[in-house]
Every structure is written in structure tokens, then in C-alpha cells.
MDTraj code that builds the backbone (N, CA, C; nanometers):
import mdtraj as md
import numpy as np

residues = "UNK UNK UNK UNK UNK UNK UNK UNK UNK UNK UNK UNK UNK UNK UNK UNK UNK UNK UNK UNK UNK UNK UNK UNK UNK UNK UNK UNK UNK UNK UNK UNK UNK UNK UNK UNK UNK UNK UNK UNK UNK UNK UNK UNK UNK UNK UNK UNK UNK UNK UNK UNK UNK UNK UNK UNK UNK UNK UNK UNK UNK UNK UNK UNK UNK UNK UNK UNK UNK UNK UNK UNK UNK UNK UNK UNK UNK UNK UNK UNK UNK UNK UNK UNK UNK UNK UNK UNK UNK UNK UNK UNK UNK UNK UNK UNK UNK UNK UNK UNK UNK UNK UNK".split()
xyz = np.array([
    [4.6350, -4.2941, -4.2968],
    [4.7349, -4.1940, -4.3087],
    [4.6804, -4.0610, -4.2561],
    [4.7366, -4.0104, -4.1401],
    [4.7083, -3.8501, -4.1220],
    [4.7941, -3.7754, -4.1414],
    [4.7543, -3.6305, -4.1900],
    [4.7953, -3.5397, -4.2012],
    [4.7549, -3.3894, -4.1936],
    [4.8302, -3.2870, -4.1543],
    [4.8377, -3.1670, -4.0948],
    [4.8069, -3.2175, -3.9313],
    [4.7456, -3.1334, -3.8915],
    [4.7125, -3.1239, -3.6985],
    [4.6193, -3.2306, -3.6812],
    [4.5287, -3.2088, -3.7470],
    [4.3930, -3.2810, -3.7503],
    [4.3960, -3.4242, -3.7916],
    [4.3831, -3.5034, -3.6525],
    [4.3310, -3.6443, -3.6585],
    [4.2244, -3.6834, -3.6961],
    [4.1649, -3.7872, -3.7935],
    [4.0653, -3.8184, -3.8027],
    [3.9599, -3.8732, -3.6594],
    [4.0720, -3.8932, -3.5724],
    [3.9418, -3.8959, -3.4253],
    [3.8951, -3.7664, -3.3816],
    [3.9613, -3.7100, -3.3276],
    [3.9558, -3.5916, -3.3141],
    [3.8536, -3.5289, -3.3929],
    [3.8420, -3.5321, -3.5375],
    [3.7693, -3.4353, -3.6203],
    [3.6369, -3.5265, -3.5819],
    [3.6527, -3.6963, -3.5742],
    [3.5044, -3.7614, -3.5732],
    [3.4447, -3.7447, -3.4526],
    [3.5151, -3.7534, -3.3440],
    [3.4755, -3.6822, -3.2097],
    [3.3670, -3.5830, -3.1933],
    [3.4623, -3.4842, -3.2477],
    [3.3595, -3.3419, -3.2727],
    [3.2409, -3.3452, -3.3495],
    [3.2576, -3.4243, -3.4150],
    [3.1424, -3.4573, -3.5129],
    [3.0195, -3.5073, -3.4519],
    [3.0880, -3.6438, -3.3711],
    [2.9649, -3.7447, -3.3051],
    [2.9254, -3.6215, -3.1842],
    [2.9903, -3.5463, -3.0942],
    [2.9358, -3.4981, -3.0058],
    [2.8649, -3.3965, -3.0503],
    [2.8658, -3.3034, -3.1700],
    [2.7987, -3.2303, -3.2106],
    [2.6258, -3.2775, -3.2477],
    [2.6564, -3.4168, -3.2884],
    [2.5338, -3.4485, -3.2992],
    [2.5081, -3.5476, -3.2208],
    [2.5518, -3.5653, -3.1047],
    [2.5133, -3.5999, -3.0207],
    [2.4309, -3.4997, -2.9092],
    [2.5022, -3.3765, -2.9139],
    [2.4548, -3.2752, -2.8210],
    [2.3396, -3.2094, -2.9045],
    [2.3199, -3.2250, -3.0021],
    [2.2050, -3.1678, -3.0961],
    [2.1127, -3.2366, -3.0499],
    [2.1339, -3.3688, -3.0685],
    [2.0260, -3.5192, -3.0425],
    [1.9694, -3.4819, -2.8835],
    [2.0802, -3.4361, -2.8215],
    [2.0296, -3.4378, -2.6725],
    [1.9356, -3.3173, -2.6315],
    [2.0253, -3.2198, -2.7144],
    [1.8818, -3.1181, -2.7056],
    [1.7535, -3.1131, -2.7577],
    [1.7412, -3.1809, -2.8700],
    [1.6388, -3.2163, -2.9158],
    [1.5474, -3.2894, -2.8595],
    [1.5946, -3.3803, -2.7624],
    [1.5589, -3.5167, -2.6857],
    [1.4878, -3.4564, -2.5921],
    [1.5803, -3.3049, -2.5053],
    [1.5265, -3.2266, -2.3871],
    [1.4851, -3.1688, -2.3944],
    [1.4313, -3.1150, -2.5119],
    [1.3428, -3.0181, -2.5530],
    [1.2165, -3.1105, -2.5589],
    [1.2154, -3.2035, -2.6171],
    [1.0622, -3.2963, -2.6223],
    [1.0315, -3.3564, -2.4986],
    [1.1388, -3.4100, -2.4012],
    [1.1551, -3.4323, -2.2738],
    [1.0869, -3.3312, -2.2066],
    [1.1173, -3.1775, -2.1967],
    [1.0367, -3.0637, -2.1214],
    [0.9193, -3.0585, -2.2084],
    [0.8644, -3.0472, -2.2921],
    [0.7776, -3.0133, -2.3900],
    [0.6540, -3.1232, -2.3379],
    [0.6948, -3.2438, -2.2892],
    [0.6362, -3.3991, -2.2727],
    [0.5760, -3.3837, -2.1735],
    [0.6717, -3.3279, -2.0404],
    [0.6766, -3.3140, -1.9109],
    [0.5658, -3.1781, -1.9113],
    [0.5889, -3.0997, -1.9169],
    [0.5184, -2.9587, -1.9838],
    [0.3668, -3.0491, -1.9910],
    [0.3386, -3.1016, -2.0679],
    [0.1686, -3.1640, -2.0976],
    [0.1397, -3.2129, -1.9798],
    [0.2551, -3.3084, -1.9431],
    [0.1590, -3.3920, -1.8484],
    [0.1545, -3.3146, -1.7470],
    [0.2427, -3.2406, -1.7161],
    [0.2053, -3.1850, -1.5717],
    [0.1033, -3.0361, -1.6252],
    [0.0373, -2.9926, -1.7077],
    [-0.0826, -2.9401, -1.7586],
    [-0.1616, -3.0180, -1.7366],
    [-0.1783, -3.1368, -1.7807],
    [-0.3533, -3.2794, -1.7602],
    [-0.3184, -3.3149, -1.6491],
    [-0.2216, -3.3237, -1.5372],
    [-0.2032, -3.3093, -1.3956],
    [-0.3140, -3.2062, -1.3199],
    [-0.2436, -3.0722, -1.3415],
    [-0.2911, -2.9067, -1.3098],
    [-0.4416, -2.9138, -1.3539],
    [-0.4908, -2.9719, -1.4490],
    [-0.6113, -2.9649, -1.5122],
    [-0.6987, -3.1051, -1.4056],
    [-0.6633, -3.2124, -1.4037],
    [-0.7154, -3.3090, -1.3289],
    [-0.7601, -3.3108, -1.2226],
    [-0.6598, -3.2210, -1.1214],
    [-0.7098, -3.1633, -1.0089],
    [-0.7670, -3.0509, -0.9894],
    [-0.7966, -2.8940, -1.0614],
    [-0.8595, -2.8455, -1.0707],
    [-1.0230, -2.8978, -1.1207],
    [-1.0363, -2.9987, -1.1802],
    [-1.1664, -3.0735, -1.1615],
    [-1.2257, -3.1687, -1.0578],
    [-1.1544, -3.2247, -0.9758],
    [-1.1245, -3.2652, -0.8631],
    [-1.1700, -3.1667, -0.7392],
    [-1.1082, -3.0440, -0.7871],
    [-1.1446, -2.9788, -0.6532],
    [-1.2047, -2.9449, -0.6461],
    [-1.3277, -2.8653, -0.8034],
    [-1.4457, -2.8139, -0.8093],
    [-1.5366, -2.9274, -0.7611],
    [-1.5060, -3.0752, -0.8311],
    [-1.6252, -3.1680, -0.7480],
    [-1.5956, -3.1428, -0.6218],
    [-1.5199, -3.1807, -0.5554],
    [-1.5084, -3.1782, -0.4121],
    [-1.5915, -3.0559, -0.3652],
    [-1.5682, -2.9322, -0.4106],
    [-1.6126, -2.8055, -0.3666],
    [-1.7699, -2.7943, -0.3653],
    [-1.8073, -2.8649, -0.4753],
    [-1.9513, -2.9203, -0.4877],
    [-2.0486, -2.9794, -0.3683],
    [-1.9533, -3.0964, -0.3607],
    [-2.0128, -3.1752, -0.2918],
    [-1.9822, -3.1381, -0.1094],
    [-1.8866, -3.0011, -0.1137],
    [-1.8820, -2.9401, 0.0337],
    [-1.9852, -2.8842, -0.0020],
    [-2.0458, -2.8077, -0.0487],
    [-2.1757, -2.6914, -0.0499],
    [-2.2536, -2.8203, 0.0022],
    [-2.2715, -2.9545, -0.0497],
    [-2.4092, -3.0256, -0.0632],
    [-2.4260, -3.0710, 0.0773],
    [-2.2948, -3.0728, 0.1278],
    [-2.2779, -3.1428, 0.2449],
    [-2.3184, -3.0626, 0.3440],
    [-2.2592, -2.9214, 0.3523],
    [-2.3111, -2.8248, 0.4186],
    [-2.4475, -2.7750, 0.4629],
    [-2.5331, -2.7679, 0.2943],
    [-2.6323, -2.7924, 0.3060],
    [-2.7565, -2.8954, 0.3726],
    [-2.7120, -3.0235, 0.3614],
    [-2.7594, -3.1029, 0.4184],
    [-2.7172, -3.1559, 0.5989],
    [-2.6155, -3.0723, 0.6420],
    [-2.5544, -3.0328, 0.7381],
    [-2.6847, -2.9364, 0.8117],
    [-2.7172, -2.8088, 0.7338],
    [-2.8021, -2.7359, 0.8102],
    [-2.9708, -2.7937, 0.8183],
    [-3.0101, -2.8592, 0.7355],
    [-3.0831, -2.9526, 0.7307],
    [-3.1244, -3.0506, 0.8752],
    [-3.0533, -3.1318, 0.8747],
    [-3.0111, -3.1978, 0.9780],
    [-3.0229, -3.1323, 1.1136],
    [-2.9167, -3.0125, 1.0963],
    [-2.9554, -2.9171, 1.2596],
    [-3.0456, -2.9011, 1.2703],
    [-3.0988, -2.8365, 1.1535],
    [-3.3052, -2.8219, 1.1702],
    [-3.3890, -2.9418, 1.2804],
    [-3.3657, -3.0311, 1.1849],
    [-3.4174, -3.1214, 1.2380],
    [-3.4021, -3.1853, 1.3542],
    [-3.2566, -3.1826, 1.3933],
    [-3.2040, -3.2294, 1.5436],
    [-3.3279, -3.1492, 1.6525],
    [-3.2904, -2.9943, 1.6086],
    [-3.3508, -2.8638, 1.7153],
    [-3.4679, -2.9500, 1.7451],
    [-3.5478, -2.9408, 1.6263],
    [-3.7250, -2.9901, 1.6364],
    [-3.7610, -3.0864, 1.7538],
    [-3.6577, -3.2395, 1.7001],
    [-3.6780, -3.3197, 1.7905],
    [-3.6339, -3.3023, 1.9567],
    [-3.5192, -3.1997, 1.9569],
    [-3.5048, -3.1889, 2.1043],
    [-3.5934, -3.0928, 2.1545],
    [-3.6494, -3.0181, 2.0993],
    [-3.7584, -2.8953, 2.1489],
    [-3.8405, -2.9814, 2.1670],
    [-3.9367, -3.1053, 2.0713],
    [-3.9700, -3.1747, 2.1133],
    [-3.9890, -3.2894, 2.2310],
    [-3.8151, -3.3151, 2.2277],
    [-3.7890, -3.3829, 2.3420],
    [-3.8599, -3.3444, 2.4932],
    [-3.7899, -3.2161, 2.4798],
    [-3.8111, -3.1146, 2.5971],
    [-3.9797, -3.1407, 2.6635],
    [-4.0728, -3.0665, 2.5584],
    [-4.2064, -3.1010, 2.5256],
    [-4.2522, -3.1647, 2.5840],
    [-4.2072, -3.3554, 2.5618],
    [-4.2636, -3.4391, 2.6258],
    [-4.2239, -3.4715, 2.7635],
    [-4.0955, -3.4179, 2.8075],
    [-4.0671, -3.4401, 2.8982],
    [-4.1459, -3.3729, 3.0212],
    [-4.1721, -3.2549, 2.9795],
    [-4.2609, -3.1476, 3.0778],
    [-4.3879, -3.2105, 3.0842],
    [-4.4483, -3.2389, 2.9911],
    [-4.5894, -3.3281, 2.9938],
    [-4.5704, -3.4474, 3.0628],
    [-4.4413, -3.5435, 3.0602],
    [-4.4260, -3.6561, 3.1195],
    [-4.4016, -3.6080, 3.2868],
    [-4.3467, -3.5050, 3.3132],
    [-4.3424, -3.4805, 3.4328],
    [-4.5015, -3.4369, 3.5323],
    [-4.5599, -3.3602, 3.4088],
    [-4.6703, -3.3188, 3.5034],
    [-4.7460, -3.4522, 3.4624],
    [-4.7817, -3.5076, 3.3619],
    [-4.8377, -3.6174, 3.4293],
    [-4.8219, -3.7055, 3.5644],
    [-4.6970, -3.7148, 3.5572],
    [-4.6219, -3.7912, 3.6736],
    [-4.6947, -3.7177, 3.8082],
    [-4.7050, -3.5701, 3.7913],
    [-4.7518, -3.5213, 3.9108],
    [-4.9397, -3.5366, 3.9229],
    [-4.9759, -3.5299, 3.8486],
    [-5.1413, -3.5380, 3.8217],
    [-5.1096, -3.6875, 3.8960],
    [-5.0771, -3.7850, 3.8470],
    [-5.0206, -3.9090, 3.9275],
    [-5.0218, -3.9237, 4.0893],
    [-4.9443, -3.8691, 4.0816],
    [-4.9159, -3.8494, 4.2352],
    [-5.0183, -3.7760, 4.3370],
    [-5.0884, -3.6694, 4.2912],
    [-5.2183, -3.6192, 4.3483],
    [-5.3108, -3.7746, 4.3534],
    [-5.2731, -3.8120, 4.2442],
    [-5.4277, -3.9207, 4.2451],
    [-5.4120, -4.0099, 4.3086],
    [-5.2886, -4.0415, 4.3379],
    [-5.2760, -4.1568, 4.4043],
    [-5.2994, -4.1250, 4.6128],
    [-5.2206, -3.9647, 4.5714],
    [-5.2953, -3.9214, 4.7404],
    [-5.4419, -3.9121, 4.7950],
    [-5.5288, -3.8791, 4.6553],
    [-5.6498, -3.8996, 4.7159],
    [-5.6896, -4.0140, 4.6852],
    [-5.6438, -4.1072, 4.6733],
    [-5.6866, -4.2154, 4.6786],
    [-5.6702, -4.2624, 4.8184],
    [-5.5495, -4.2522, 4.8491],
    [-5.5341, -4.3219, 4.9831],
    [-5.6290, -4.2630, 5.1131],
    [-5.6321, -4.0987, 5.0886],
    [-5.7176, -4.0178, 5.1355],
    [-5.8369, -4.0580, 5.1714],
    [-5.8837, -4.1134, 5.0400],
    [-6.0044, -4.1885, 5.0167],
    [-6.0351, -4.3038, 5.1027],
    [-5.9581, -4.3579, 5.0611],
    [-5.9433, -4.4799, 5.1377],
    [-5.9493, -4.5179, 5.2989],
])
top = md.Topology()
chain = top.add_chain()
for i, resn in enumerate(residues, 1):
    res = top.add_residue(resn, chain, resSeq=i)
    for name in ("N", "CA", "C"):
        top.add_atom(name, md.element.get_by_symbol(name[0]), res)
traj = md.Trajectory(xyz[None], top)
């Protein structure tokens, strides 16, 4: 039986959506609140991430100039033997002229 304006759907309507829209805000509030963390231990995950990385650029760098060191040495070296291998080559070649000279 109804009576005055007010249907009992109507009034339960309002009712369920009231706490339905309560429920939902509540829901989206823990929903952002949820989201909110993880994307903090996200923000946080990679800021540790990048300090290793950043780390291991210094180490790399370092061992980068290292390396050049060492390249230089051996090609100054290179150089080195090559000039000695040449004038030998020429001490060579004298000897072999007086040899024939000789001869």
C-alpha cells in the first residue's frame, strides 16, 4: 500500500544509491590512496635503480680512463718498436751491402 507522493521505490532508490555512492567513494578513495603507494614504491624503485646505474657509470668511466692509459702506453710503445724495427732493418741492409762488397 502507498501513500502520500512517496513510493517506496523511489524512497529505496535513494537509499541504495546513497550508499552506493558512499561505497563508491569510499572504494575511490582507497582505490587513489592504493594507487598513491604503489606508484610511491614505483618512484622509490627507480630512484634506486638510477643511483646504481649512476654508480656503476662513474665505475665504468673510471675504468674507461684506465684503459686509455693503457691503450696510449702500448701504442707509444708500438711506435717504439717500430722505429727500432725499422732501423734495424736498415743496420740490415748496410750489412748485407758490405757483405756483397766484401765479397
Amino acid at each position: 500500500m502507498v501513500q502520500g507522493n512517496d513510493s517506496p521505490e523511489v524512497h529505496s532508490e535513494t537509499q541504495l544509491d546513497d550508499c552506493a555512492s558512499s561505497s563508491n567513494d569510499d572504494h575511490d578513495n582507497m582505490d587513489a590512496y592504493a594507487l598513491n603507494e604503489e606508484l610511491s614504491m614505483v618512484c622509490e624503485n627507480l630512484l634506486e635503480k638510477y643511483q646504481l646505474l649512476k654508480k656503476k657509470c662513474f665505475a665504468l668511466k673510471e675504468e674507461n680512463k684506465n684503459l686509455s692509459s693503457k691503450l696510449d702506453v702500448i701504442l707509444q710503445e708500438r711506435d717504439e718498436i717500430s722505429i727500432e724495427r725499422d732501423s734495424l732493418k736498415s743496420q740490415f741492409n748496410l750489412a748485407l751491402n758490405e757483405n756483397k762488397i766484401l765479397n
